[in-house]
C-alpha positions in Angstrom: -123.5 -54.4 129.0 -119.9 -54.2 129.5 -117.0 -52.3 131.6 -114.4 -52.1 129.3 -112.0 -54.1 131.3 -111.1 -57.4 129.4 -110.4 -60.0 130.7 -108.4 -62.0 128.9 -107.9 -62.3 125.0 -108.3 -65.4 122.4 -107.0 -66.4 119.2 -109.6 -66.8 115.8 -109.9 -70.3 114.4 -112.0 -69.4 111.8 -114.1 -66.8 110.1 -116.3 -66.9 107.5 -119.6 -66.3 105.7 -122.6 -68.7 105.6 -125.8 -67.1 104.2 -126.7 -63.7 105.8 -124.2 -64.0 108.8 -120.8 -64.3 109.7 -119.1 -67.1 111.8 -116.6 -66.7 114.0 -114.9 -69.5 116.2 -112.9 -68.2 118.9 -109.8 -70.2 121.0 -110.2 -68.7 124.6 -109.2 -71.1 127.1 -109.7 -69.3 129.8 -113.4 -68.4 129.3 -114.5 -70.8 127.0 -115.4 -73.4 129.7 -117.3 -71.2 131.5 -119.4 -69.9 128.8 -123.6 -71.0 127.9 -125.0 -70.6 124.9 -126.8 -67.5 124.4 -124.2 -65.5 126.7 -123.0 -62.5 125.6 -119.0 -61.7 125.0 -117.7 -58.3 123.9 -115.4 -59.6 121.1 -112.5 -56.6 120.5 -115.9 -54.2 121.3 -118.6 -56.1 119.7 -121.5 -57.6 121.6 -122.2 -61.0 120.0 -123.7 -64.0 121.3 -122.0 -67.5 121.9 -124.0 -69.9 119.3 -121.9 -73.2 119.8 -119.2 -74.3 122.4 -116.2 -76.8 121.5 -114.1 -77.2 124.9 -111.7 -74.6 124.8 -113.4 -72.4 121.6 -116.5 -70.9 121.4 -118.4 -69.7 117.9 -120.2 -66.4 117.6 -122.9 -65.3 114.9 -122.5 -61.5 113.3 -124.8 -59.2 111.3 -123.1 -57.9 108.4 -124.0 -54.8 109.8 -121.0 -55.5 112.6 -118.8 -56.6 109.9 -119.0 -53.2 108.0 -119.4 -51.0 111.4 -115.8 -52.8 112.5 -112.7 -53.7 111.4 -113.3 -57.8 111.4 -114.5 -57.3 107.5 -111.1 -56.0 106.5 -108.2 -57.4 108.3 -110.2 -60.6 111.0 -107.8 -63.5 109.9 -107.5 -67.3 111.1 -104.7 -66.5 114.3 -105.6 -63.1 114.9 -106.0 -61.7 118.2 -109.2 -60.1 120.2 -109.7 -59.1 123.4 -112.8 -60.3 124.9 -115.0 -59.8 128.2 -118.3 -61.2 129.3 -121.0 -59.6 130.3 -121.5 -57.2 133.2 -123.4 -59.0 136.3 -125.9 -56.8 138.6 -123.7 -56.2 141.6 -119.8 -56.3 140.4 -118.3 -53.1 140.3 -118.4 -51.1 137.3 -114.5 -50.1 137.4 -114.6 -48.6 133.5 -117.6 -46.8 132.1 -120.9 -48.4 130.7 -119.9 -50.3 127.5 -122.8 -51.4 125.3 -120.4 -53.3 123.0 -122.7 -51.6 120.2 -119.6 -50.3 118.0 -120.0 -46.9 116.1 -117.5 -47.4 113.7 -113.3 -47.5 113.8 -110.7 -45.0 114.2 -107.1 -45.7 112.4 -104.1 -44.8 114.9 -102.4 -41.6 113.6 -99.6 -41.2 116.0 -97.9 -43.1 119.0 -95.4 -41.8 121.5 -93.9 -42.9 124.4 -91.5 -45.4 126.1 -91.8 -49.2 126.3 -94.1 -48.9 129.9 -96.9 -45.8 128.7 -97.6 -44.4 125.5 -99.9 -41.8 124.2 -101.9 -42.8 121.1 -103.6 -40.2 118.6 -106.4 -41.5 116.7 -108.7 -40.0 114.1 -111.5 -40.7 113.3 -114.6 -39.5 111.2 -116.5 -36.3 112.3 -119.8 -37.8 113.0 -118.0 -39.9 115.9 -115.8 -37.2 117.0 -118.7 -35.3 118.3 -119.1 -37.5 121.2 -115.8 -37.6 122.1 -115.0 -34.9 124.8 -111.5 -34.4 127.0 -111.7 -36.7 129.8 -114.8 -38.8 128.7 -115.2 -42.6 128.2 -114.3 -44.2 124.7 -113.8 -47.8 124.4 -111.3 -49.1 122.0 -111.3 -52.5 121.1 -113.6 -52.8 123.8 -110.8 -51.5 125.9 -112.3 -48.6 128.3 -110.0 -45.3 128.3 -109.8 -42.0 129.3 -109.6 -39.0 126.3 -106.8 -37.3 127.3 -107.2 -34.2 124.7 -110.0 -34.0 121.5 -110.0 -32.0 118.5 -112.1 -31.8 115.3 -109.7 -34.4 113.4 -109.1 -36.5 116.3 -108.2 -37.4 119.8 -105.8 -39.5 121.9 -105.8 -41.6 125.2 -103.0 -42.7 127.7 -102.0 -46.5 127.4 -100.3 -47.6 130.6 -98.0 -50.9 131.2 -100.9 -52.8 132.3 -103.3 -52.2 129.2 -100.2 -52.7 127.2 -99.5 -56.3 128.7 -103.1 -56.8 128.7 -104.6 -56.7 125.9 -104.5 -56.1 121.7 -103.6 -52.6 121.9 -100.0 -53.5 122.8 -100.2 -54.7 119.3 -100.7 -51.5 117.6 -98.6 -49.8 115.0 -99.3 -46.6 113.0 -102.1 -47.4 110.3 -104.1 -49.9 112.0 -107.8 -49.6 113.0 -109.5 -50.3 116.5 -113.5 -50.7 117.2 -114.5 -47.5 118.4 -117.9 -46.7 121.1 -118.2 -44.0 122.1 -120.0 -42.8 125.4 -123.9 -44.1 125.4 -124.5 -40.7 127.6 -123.3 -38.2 125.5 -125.7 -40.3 122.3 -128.8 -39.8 124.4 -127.6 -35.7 125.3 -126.9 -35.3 121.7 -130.2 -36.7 121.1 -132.3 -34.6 123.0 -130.3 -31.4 122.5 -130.6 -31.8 118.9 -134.2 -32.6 118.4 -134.8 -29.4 120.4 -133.1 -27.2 118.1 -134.4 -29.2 115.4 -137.8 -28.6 116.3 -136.9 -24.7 117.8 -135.7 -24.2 114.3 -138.6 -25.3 112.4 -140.9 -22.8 114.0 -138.8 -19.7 114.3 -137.9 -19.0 110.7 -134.6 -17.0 110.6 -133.2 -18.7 113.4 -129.4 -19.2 113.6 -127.8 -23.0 113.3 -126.5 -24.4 116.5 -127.8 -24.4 120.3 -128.6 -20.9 121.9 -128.4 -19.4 125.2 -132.3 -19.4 125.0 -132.5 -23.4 124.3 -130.1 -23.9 127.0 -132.1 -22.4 129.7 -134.7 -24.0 128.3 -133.2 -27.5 128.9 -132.2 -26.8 132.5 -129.1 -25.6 132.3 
């Protein structure tokens, strides 16, 4: 588990395909050192785990199931940039929101305003993700944690202040390009249960209208 707050970002040596996985060597100076094998590192959102160390670089193994949920299939180059962040320990402070680094799929920046210290970025994104994406919830982009400043049914956008900007990829971004999207692990498990009730409520009332009722509400508590 992750915060959302990275801490520092490395450069790609290499990635490639051996097999059934996807290697990826990662220049990161700052945390590479540091690292064991079998430690986990949000990589621009992803959770993967350190499988060799060289000094100042560390390689990660990935599931082509990340590759297709993420932007690395499309555009992960030799030089490219990712932000990265190791694992939350029992006892720090958990200054963003609960990051699984279990990535749901991307969003492609639609718009970005602003001056050269904050900017506002819209992103869309498809439906199925957009559902849990509420004003003033948790996403994490690029494993960055942010606040949804406004959401709609095409899209939604977040504030980016200086020191995000400085920080991080996301100073990097220009209309067009894609981020790793998460959205929050909370609203997953509410959606979850909501819909399962309704699902089932459904099934044995015949007639019944779409959607969650008064009566299924109350039902739930609330």
């Amino acid at each position: 588990m992750f915060t959302g707050l990275v801490e520092t970002t490395g450069r790609v040596r290499a990635f490639h395909r051996a097999g059934a996985v996807y290697c990826l060597s990662i220049e990161a100076p700052d945390i590479a050192p540091e690292l064991v094998l079998g430690q986990s590192v949000s990589v621009s959102g992803a959770c993967l785990s350190v499988t060799a160390l060289h000094g100042d670089s560390f390689d990660v193994d990935m599931m082509p199931e990340t590759v297709t949920r993420t932007w690395f299939g499309a555009s992960l180059r030799p030089g490219a940039r990712v932000n990265l962040e190791r694992a939350l320990r029992l006892g720090d402070r958990l200054d963003g929101h609960m990051v699984l680094g279990h990535v749901d799929g991307t969003a492609m920046l639609r718009e970005l305003a602003g001056n050269a210290q904050t900017r506002e970025a819209v992103f869309s994104a498809p439906q199925e993700l957009l559902r849990g994406i509420v004003p003033k919830g948790s996403v994490a982009l690029d494993g960055v944690s942010l606040t949804v400043i406004a959401a709609s049914e095409t899209g939604f956008s977040v504030g980016l202040i200086p020191t995000t900007l400085a920080s991080c990829t996301l100073g990097d971004l220009a209309v067009g390009m894609s981020v790793n999207l998460e959205t929050d692990i909370l609203g997953k498990y509410v959606e979850r249960l909501i819909g399962g009730s309704s699902t089932r409520r459904r099934a044995l009332t015949p007639g019944l209208s779409p959607g969650l009722s008064i009566e299924e509400l109350r039902e739930l508590g609330y």
